[in-house]
Every structure is written in structure tokens, then in C-alpha cells.
C-alpha positions as a Markdown table, in Angstrom:
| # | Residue | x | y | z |
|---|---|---|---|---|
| 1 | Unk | -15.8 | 19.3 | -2.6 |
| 2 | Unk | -12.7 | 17.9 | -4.0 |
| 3 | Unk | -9.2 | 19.9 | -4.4 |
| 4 | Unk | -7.1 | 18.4 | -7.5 |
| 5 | Unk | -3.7 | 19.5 | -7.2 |
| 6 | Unk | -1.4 | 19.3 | -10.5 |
| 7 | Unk | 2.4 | 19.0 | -10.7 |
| 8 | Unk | 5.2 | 18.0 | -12.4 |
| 9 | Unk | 5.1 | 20.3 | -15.8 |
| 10 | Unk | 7.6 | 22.4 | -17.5 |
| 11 | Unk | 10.4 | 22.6 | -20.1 |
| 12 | Unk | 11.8 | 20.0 | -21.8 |
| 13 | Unk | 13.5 | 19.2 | -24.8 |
| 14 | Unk | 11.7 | 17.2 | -28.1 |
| 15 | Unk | 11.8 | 13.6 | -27.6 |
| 16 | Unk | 11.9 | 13.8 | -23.8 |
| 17 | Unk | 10.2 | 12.9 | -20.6 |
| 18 | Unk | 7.7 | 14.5 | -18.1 |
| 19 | Unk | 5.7 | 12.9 | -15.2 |
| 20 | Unk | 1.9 | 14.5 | -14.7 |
| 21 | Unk | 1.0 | 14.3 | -10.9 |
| 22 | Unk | -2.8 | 15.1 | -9.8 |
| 23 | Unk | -3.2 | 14.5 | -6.2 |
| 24 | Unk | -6.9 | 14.5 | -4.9 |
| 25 | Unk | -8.0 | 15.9 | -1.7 |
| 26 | Unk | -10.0 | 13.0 | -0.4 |
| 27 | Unk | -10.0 | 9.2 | -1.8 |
| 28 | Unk | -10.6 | 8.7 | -5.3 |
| 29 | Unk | -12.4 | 5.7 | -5.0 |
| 30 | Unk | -15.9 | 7.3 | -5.5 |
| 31 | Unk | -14.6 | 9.0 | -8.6 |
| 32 | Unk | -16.2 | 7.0 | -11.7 |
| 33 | Unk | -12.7 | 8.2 | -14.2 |
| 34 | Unk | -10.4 | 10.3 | -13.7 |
| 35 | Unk | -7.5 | 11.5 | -16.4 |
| 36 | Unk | -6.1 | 14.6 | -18.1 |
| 37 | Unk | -7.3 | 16.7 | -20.6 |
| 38 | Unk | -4.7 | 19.7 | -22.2 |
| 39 | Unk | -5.9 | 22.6 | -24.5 |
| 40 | Unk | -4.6 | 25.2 | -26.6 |
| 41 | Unk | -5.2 | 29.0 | -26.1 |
| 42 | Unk | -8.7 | 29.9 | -27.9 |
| 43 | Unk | -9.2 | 26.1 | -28.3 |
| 44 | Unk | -12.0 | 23.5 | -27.0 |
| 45 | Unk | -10.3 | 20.9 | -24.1 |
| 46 | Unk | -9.1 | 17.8 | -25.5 |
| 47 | Unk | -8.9 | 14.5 | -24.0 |
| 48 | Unk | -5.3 | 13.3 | -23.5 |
| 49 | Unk | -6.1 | 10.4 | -21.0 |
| 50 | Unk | -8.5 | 8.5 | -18.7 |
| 51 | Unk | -8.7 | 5.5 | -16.4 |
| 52 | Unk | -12.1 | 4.4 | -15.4 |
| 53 | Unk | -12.6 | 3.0 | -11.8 |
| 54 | Unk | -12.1 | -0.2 | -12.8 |
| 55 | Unk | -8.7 | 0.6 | -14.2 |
| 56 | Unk | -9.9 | 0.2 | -17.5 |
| 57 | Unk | -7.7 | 2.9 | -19.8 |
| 58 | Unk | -8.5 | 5.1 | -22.8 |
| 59 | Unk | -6.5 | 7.5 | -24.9 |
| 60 | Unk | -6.0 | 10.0 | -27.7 |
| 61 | Unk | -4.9 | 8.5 | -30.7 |
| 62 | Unk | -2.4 | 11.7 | -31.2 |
| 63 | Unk | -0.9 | 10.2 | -27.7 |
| 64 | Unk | -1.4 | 6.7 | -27.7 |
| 65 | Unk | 1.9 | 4.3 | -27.1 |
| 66 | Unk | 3.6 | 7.3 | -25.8 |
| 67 | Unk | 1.5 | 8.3 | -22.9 |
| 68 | Unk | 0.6 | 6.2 | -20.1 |
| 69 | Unk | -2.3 | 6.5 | -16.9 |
| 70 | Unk | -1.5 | 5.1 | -13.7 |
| 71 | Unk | -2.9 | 6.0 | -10.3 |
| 72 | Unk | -1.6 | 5.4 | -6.8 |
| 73 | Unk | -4.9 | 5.0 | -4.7 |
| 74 | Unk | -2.8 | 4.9 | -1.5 |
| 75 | Unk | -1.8 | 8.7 | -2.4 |
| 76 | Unk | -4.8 | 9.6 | -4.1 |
| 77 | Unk | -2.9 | 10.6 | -7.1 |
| 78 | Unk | -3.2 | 10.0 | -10.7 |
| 79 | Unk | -0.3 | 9.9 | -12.7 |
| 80 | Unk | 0.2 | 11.3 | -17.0 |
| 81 | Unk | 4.1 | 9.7 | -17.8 |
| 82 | Unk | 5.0 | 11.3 | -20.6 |
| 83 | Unk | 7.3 | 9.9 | -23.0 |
| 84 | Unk | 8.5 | 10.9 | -26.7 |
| 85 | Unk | 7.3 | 14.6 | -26.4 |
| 86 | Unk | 6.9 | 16.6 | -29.7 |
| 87 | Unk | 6.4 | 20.6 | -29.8 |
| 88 | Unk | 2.6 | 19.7 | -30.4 |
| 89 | Unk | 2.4 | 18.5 | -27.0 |
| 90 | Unk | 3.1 | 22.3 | -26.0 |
| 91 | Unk | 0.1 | 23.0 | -23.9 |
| 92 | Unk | -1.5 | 23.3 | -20.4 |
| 93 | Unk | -2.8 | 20.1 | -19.1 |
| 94 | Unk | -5.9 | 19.6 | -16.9 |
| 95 | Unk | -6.4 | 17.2 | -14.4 |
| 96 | Unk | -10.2 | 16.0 | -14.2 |
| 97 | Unk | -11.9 | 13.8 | -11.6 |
| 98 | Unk | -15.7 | 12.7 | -12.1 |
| 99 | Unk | -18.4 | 11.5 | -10.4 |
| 100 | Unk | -22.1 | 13.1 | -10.2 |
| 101 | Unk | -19.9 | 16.3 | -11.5 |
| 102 | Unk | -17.0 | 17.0 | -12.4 |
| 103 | Unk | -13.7 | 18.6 | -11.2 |
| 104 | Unk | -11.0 | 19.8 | -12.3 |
| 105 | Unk | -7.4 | 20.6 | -11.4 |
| 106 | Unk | -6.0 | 24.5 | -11.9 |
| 107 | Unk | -3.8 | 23.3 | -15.0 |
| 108 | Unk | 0.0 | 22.7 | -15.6 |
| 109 | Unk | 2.2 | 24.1 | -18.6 |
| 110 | Unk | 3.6 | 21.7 | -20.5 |
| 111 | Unk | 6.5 | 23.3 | -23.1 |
| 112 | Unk | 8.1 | 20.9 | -25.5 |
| 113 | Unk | 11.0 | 22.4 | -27.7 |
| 114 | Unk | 12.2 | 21.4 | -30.9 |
């Protein structure tokens, strides 16, 4: 079993910053990607962001050259920087980690004004 801890959500105005932590309760070196996801209320998950084990990167075109993945595999965390935030970004945001299944983190509120 593996615990995904998420941190680092919250208020902040349009056009500002936020820094997505996931910490993992073991090494994530087994994990084949691990990322975020966010979703609206009533809404199917969406990816946001991944990075394979390789370090290879993917993203949302709605997020792309304002978001960026990074990992720390010292901490065993995972990282969502978060630049340029727009009210659309207004939504809770999922950590995931995968390997034969997947888990996920308990989700963080992110609230962008305008």
C-alpha cells in the first residue's frame, strides 16, 4: 500500500502562483508515472500532468507552458508549480501514482479568483 499525501493548495489571486506537493509513503521508484489530475464537481477527472519514470513529461494542452512536473526522489515527492493561474483552474487536484494499480492522493482545493 502506498499513502499519497497532497499539499500546498488554496487561494490565490488570477495570474498567480501555487506549488502542488504529493509526498509518497515509500520510494517512488517502482511507480511507472506519477502526476496530477483535477476535476470539477459532477465532472469526469482530467489529466493536468504526468512524468513517466524515465522523467519523460506530458501535459494538458489547457495547461501546457504554464504548468510544470518535477519530482524530488530523495523526498519521494512530486511536485505541480503552478504559474499564470486563471479562474478555470478553480478545482480540486489529485495526486496519482501508478504501477500494477493505481493510487491516489485525497485531493487539494485549488481557488483562483478573478
Amino acid at each position: 500500500q502506498v499513502q499519497l499525501v497532497e499539499s500546498g493548495g488554496g487561494l490565490v489571486q488570477a495570474g498567480g502562483s501555487l506549488r502542488l506537493s504529493c509526498a509518497a509513503s515509500r520510494s517512488i521508484f517502482s511507480f511507472t508515472a506519477m502526476g496530477w489530475y483535477r476535476q470539477a464537481p459532477g465532472k469526469k477527472r482530467e489529466l493536468v500532468a504526468s512524468m513517466s519514470s524515465d522523467g519523460s513529461t506530458n501535459y494538458a494542452d489547457s495547461v501546457n507552458g504554464r504548468f510544470t512536473i518535477s519530482r524530488d526522489t530523495t523526498r519521494n515527492t512530486v511536485y505541480l508549480q503552478m504559474n499564470s493561474l486563471k479562474p478555470e483552474d478553480t478545482l480540486i487536484y489529485y495526486c496519482f501514482a501508478r504501477e500494477l494499480r493505481v493510487y491516489w492522493g485525497q485531493g487539494t482545493q485549488v481557488t483562483v479568483s478573478a
